[in-house]
VEXMAR-851972 format. One record per residue (C-alpha): x, y, z; chain. Coordinates in steps of 0.001 Angstrom, whole numbers, plus 500000, padded with zeros to 6 digits. Each point is the difference from the previous one (the first is absolute). Example, Ala and Ser with C-alpha at 12.3 -4.5 7.8 and 13.67 -1.06 7.14 Angstrom:
<rs>
<r xx="512300" yy="495500" zz="507800" cadena="A"/>
<r xx="501370" yy="503440" zz="499340" cadena="A"/>
</rs>
This chain:
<rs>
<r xx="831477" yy="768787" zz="403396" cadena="A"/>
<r xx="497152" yy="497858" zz="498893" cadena="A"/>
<r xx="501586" yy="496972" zz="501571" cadena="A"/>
<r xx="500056" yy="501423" zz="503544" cadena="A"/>
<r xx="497428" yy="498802" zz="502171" cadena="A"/>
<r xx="497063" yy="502090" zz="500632" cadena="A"/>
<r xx="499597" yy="501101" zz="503719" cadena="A"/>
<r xx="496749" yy="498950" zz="500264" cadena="A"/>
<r xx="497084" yy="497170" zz="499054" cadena="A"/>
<r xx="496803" yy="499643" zz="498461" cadena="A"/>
<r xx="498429" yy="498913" zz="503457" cadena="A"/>
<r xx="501201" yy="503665" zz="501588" cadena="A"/>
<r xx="498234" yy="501632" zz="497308" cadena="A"/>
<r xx="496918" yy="497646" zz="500238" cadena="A"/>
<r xx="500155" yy="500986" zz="503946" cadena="A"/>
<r xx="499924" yy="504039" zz="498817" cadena="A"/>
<r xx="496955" yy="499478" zz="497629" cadena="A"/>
<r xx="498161" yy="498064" zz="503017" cadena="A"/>
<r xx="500990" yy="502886" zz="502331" cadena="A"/>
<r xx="498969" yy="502547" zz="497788" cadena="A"/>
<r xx="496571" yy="498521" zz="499214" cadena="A"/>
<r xx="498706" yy="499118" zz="503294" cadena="A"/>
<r xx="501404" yy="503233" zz="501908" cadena="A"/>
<r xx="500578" yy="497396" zz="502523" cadena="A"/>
<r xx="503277" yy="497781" zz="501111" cadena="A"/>
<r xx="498118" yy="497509" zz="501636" cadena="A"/>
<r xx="497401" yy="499402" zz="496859" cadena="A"/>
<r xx="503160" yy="499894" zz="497404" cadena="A"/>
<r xx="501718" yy="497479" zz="502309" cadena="A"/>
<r xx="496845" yy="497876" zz="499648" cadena="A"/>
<r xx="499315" yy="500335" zz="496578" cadena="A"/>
<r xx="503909" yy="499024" zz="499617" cadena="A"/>
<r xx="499787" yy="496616" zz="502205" cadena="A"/>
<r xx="502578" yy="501345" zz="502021" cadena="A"/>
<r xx="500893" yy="501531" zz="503635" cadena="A"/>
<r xx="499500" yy="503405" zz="500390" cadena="A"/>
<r xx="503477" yy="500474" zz="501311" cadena="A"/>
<r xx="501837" yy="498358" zz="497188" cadena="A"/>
<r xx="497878" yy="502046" zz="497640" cadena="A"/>
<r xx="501233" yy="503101" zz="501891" cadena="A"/>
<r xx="503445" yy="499436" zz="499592" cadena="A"/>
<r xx="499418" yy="498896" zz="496441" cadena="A"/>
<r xx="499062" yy="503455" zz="499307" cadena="A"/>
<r xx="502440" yy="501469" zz="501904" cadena="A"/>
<r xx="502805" yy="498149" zz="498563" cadena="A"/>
<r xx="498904" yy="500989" zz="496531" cadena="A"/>
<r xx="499675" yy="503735" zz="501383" cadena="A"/>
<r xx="503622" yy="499953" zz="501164" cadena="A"/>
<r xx="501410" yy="498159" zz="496383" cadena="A"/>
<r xx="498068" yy="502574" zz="498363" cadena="A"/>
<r xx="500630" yy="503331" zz="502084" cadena="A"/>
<r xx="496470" yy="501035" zz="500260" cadena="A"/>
<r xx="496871" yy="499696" zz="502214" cadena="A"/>
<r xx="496789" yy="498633" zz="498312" cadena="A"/>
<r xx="497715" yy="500579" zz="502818" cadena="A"/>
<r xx="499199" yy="502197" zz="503228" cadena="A"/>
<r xx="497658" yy="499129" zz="502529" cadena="A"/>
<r xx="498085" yy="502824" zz="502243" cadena="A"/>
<r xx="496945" yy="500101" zz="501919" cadena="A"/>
<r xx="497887" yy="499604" zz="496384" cadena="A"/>
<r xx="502154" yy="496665" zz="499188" cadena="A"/>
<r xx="502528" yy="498974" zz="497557" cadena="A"/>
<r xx="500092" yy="502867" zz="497357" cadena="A"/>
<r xx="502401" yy="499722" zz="497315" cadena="A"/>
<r xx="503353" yy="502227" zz="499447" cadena="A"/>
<r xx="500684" yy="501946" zz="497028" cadena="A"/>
<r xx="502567" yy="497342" zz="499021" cadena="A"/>
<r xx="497678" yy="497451" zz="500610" cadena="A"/>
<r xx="497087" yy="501515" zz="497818" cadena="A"/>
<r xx="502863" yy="500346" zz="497428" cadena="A"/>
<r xx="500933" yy="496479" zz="499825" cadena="A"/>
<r xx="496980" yy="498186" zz="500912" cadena="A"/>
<r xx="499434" yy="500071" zz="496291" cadena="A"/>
<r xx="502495" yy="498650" zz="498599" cadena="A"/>
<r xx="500393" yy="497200" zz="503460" cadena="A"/>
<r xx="496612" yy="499184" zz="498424" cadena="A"/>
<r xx="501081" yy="499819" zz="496412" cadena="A"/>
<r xx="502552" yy="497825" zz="501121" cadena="A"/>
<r xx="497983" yy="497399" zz="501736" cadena="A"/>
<r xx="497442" yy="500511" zz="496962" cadena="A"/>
<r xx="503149" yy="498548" zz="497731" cadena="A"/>
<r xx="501245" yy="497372" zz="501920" cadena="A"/>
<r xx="496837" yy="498523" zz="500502" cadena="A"/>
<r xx="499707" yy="500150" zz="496052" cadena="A"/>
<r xx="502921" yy="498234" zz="500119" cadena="A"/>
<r xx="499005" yy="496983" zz="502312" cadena="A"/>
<r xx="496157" yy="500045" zz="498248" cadena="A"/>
<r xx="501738" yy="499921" zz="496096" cadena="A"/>
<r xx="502617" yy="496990" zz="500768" cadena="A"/>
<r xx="496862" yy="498096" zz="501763" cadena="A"/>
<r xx="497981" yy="501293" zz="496348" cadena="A"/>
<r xx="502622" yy="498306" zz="497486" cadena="A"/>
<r xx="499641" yy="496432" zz="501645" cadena="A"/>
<r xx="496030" yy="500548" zz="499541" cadena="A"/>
<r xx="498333" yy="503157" zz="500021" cadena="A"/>
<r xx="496356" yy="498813" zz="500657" cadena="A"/>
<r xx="500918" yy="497818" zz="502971" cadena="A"/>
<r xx="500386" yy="501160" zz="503617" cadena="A"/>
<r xx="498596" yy="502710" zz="501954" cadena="A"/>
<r xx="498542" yy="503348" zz="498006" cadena="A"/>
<r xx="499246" yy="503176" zz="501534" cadena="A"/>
<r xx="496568" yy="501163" zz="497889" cadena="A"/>
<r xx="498174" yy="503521" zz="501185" cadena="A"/>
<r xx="496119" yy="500312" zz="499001" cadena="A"/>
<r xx="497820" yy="503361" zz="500805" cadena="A"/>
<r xx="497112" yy="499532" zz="502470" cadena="A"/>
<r xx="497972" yy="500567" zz="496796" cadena="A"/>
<r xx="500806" yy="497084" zz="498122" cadena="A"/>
<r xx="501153" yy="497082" zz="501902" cadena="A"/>
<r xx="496497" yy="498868" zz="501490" cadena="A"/>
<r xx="499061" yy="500035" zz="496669" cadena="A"/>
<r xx="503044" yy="498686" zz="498116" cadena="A"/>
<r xx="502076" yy="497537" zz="502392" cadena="A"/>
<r xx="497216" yy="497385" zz="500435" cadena="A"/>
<r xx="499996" yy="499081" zz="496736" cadena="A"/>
<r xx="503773" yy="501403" zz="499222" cadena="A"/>
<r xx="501914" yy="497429" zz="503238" cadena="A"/>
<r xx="498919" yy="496830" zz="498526" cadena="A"/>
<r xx="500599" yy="500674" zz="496760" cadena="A"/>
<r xx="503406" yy="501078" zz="500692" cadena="A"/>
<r xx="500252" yy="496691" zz="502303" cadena="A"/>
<r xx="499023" yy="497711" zz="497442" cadena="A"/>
<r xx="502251" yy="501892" zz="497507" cadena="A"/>
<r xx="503110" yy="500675" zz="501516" cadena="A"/>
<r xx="499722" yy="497132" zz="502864" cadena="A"/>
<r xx="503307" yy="500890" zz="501796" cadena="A"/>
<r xx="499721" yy="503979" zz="500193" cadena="A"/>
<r xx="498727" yy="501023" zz="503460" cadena="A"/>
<r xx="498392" yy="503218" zz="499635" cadena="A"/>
<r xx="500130" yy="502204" zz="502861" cadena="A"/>
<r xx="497121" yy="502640" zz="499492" cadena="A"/>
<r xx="499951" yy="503577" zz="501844" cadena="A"/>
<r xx="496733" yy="502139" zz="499720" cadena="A"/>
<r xx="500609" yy="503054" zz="500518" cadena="A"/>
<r xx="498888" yy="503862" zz="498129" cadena="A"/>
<r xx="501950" yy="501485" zz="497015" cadena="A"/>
<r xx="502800" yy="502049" zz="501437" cadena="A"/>
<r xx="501468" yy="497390" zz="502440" cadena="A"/>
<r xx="500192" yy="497551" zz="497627" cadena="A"/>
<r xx="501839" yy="501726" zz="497652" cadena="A"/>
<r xx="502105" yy="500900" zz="503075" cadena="A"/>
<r xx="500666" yy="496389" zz="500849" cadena="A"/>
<r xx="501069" yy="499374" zz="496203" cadena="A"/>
<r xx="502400" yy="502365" zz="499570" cadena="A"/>
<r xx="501212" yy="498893" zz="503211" cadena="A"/>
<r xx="500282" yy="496228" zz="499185" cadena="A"/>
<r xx="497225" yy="498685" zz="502122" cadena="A"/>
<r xx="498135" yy="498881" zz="497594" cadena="A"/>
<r xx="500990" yy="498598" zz="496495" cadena="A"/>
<r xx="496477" yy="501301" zz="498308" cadena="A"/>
<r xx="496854" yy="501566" zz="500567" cadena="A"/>
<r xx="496089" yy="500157" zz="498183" cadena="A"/>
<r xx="499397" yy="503689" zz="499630" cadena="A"/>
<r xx="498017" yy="502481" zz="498177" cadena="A"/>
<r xx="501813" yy="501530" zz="497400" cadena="A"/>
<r xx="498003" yy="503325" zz="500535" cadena="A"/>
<r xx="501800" yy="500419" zz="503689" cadena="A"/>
<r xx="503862" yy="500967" zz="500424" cadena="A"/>
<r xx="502290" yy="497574" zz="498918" cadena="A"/>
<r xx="503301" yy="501917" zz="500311" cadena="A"/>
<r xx="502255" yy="498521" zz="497330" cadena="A"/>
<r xx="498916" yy="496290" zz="500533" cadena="A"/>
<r xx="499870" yy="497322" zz="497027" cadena="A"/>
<r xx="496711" yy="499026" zz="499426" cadena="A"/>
<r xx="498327" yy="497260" zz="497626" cadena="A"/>
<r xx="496096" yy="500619" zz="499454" cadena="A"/>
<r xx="497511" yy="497075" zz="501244" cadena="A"/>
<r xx="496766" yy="502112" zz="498509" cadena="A"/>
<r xx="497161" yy="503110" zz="500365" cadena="A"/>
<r xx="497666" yy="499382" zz="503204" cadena="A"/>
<r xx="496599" yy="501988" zz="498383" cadena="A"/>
<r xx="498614" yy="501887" zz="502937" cadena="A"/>
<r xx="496193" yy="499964" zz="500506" cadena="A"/>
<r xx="497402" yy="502174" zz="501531" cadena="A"/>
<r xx="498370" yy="498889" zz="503377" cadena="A"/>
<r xx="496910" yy="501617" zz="501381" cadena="A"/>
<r xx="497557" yy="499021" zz="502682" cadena="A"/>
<r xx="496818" yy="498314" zz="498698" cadena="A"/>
<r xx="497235" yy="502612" zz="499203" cadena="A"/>
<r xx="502680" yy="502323" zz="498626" cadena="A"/>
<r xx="498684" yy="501745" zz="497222" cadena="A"/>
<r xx="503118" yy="497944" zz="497827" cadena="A"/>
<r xx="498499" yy="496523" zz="501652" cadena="A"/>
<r xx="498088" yy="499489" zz="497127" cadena="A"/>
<r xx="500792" yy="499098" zz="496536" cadena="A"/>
<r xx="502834" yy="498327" zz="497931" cadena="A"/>
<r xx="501668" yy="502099" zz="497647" cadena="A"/>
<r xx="503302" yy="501290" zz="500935" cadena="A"/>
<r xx="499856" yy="503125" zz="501952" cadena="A"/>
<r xx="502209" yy="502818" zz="498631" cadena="A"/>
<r xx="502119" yy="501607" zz="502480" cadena="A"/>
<r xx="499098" yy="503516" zz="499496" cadena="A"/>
<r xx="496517" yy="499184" zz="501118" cadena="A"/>
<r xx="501072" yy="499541" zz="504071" cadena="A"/>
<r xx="500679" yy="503685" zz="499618" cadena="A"/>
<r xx="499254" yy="501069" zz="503352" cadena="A"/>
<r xx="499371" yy="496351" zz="501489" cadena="A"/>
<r xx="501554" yy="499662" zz="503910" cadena="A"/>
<r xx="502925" yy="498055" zz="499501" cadena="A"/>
<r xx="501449" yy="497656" zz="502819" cadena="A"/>
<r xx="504156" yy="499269" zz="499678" cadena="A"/>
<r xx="502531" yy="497840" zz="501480" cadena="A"/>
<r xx="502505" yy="501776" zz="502552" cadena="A"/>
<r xx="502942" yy="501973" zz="499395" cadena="A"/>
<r xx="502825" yy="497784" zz="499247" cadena="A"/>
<r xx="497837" yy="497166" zz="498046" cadena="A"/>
<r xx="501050" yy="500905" zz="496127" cadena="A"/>
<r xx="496537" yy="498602" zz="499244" cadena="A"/>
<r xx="498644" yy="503539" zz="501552" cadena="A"/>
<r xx="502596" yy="501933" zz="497438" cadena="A"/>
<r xx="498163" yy="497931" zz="496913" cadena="A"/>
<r xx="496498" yy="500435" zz="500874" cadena="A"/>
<r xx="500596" yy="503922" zz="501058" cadena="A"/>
<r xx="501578" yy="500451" zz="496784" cadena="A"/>
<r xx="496526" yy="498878" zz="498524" cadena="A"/>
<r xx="498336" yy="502035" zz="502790" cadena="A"/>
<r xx="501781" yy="503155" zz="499171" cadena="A"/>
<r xx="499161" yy="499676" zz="496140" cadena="A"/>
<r xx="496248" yy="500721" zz="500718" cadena="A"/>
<r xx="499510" yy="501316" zz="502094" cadena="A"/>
<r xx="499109" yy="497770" zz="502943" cadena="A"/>
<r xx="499880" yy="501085" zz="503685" cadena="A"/>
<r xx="502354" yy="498212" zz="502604" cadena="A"/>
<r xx="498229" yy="499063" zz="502957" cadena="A"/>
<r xx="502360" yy="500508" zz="503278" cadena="A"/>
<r xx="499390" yy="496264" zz="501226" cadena="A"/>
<r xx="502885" yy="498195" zz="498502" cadena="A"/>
<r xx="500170" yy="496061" zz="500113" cadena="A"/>
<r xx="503023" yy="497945" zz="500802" cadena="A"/>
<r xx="499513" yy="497031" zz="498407" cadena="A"/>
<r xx="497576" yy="498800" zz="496976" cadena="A"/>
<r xx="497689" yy="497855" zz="502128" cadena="A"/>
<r xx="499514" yy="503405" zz="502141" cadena="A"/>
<r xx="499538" yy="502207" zz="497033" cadena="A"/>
<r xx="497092" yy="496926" zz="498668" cadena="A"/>
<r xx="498009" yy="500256" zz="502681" cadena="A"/>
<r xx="500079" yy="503868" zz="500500" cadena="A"/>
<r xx="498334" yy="499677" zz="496783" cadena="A"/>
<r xx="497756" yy="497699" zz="500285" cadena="A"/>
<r xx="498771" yy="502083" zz="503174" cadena="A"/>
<r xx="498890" yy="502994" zz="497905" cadena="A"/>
<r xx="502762" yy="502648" zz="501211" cadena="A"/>
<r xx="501361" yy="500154" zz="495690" cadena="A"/>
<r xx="501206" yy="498365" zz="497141" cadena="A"/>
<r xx="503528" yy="498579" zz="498954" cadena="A"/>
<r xx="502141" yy="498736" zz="497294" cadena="A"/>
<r xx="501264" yy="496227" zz="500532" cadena="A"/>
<r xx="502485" yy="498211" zz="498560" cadena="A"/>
<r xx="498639" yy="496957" zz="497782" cadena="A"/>
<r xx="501860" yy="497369" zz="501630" cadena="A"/>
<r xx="498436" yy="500748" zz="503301" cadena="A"/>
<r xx="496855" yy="499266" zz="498272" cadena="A"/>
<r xx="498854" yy="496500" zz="500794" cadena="A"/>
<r xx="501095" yy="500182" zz="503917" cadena="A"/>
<r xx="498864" yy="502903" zz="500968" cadena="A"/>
<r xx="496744" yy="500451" zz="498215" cadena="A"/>
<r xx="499101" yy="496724" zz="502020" cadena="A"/>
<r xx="500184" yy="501702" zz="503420" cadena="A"/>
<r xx="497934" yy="503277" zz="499876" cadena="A"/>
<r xx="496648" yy="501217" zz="498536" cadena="A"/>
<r xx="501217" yy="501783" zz="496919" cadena="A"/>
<r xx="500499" yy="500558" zz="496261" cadena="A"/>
<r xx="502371" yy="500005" zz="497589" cadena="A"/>
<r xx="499916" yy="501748" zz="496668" cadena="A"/>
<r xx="502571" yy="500475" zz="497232" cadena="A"/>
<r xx="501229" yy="502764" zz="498186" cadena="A"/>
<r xx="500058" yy="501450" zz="496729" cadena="A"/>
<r xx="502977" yy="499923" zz="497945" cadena="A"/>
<r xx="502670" yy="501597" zz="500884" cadena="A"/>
<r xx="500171" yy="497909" zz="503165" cadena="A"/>
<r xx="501536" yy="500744" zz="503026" cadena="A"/>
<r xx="502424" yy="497224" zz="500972" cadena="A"/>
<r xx="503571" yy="499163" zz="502037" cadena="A"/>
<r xx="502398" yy="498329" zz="498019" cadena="A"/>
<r xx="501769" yy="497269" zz="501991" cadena="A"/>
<r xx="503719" yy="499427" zz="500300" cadena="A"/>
<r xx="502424" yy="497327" zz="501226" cadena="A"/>
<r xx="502898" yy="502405" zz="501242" cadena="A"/>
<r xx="503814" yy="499201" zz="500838" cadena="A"/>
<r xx="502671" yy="502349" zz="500982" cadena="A"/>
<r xx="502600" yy="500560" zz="496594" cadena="A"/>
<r xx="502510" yy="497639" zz="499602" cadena="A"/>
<r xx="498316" yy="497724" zz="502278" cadena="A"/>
<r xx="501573" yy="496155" zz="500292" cadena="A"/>
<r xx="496276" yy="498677" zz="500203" cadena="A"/>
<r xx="498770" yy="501919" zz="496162" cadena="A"/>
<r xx="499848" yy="496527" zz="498547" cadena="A"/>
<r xx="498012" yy="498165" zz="502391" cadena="A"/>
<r xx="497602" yy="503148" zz="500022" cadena="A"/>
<r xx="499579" yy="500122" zz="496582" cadena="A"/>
<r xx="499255" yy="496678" zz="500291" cadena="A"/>
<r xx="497455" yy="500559" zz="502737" cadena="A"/>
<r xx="498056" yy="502500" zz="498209" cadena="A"/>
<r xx="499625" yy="498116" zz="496652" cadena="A"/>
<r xx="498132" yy="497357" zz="502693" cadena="A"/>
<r xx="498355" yy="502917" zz="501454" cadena="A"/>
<r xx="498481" yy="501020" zz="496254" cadena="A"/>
<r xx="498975" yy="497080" zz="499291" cadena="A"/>
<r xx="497508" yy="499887" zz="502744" cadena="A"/>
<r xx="497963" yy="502636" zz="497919" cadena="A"/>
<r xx="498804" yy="502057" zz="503213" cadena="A"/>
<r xx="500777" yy="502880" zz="498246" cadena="A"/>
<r xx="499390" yy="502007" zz="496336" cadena="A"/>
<r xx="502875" yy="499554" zz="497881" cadena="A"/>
</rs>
């Protein structure tokens, strides 16, 4: 009967989602504020209500049971809804005050949060913006897990089923060394002339790496083995004479500044990321993000 009690809490489950991402009792009692035995017979107390065992521990660790691989998804949709529910009654009393949990790839925010945090300070003077920089994949992770309320992405990367709102095009641009053969000159540079240039890429798991190749792959370019993992890296790798690479435009004004090299634009059709504020669906915090980005597009950093 729906008014029966359930035999268990949200704080059990929280325990079981610590314990299941650390491998490690000691670790999830930590991350929990609380004593590793009480967290132990937390979970055990939850294991008897429910009739199952969520976790095994050998010589390799804690491993999860088939039960527990079965239910750690929906323990996790579960905490994933009840922290909507806390976030969305703090949202209709003010949704741009308080803290917000904001994502950023390692391939924007240098470039975008200096001038993006005090413009969202002087805007919206009591939201506390809590950023995470982290790559693509996790991010989205983190979203769909209630982590974080939004995230600045690349619209070219996987998004899953995420709500997006579109901030504007990044153009990229063509870096070589100087004395490149492309070093010279100032008309735009059509892509199919770097037909067989060396080209230098970010590191598996940066989407900026799954734009540029796509250019890459369209003309032929070779891939050189070296792969950066970061844009600063990837700048000076350049600038050192090992190959050329395709930057995005908002990069342009810091990191041109730190190495010996040059930048040249391309012909029409350009290359480019599109940029993204992204929110899980149904998300309490879609109003204050929409809100967000409007500020966000009004900073003109980016084509429209």
């Amino acid at each position: 009967m729906t008014g029966n009690p359930l035999p268990f809490s949200l704080r059990q489950l929280q325990y079981v989602r610590a314990i299941a991402e650390t491998r490690n009792f000691r670790q999830a009692a930590e991350r929990c504020a609380v004593a590793q035995p009480s967290l132990s017979a937390q979970l055990a107390a939850l294991e008897a209500a429910l009739g199952v065992r969520f976790f095994e521990r050998d010589r390799r660790g804690v491993i999860l049971t088939p039960a527990g691989e079965a239910l750690l998804q929906r323990v996790n949709r579960v905490l994933t809804e009840a922290s909507e529910l806390r976030e969305e009654a703090k949202h209709f009393r003010d949704p741009l005050a308080g803290p917000f949990r904001l994502g950023v790839i390692p391939t924007m925010a240098p470039y975008l949060l200096p001038k993006a945090v005090p413009a969202l300070r002087e805007a919206f003077p009591k939201l506390v913006p809590q950023w995470v920089e982290d790559r693509t994949a996790t991010l989205v992770a983190q979203l769909q897990q209630g982590r974080l309320d939004g995230a600045l992405l690349a619209l070219e990367a996987e998004l899953q089923d995420l709500e997006t709102t579109t901030l504007g095009r990044d153009h990229f641009l063509l870096a070589v060394p100087k004395g490149h053969a492309f070093a010279k000159g100032r008309k735009p540079i059509r892509i199919h002339a770097l037909e067989g240039e060396r080209m230098l890429l970010m590191d598996d798991g940066h989407c900026l790496r799954h734009q540029a190749l796509a250019a890459c792959r369209e003309v032929g370019m070779e891939e050189l083995e070296f792969r950066a993992t970061s844009l600063p890296t990837l700048v000076q790798m350049v600038a050192s004479g090992i190959g050329v690479s395709l930057l995005p435009e908002m990069a342009l004004a810091m990191e041109a500044g730190r190495a010996s090299l040059v930048l040249r634009r391309l012909a029409d059709p350009v290359p480019y990321r599109t940029v993204v504020l992204a929110w899980r669906r149904g998300s309490h915090a879609a109003v204050a993000l929409k809100k967000i980005a409007k500020l966000l597009r009004n900073m003109r950093h980016f084509v429209q």
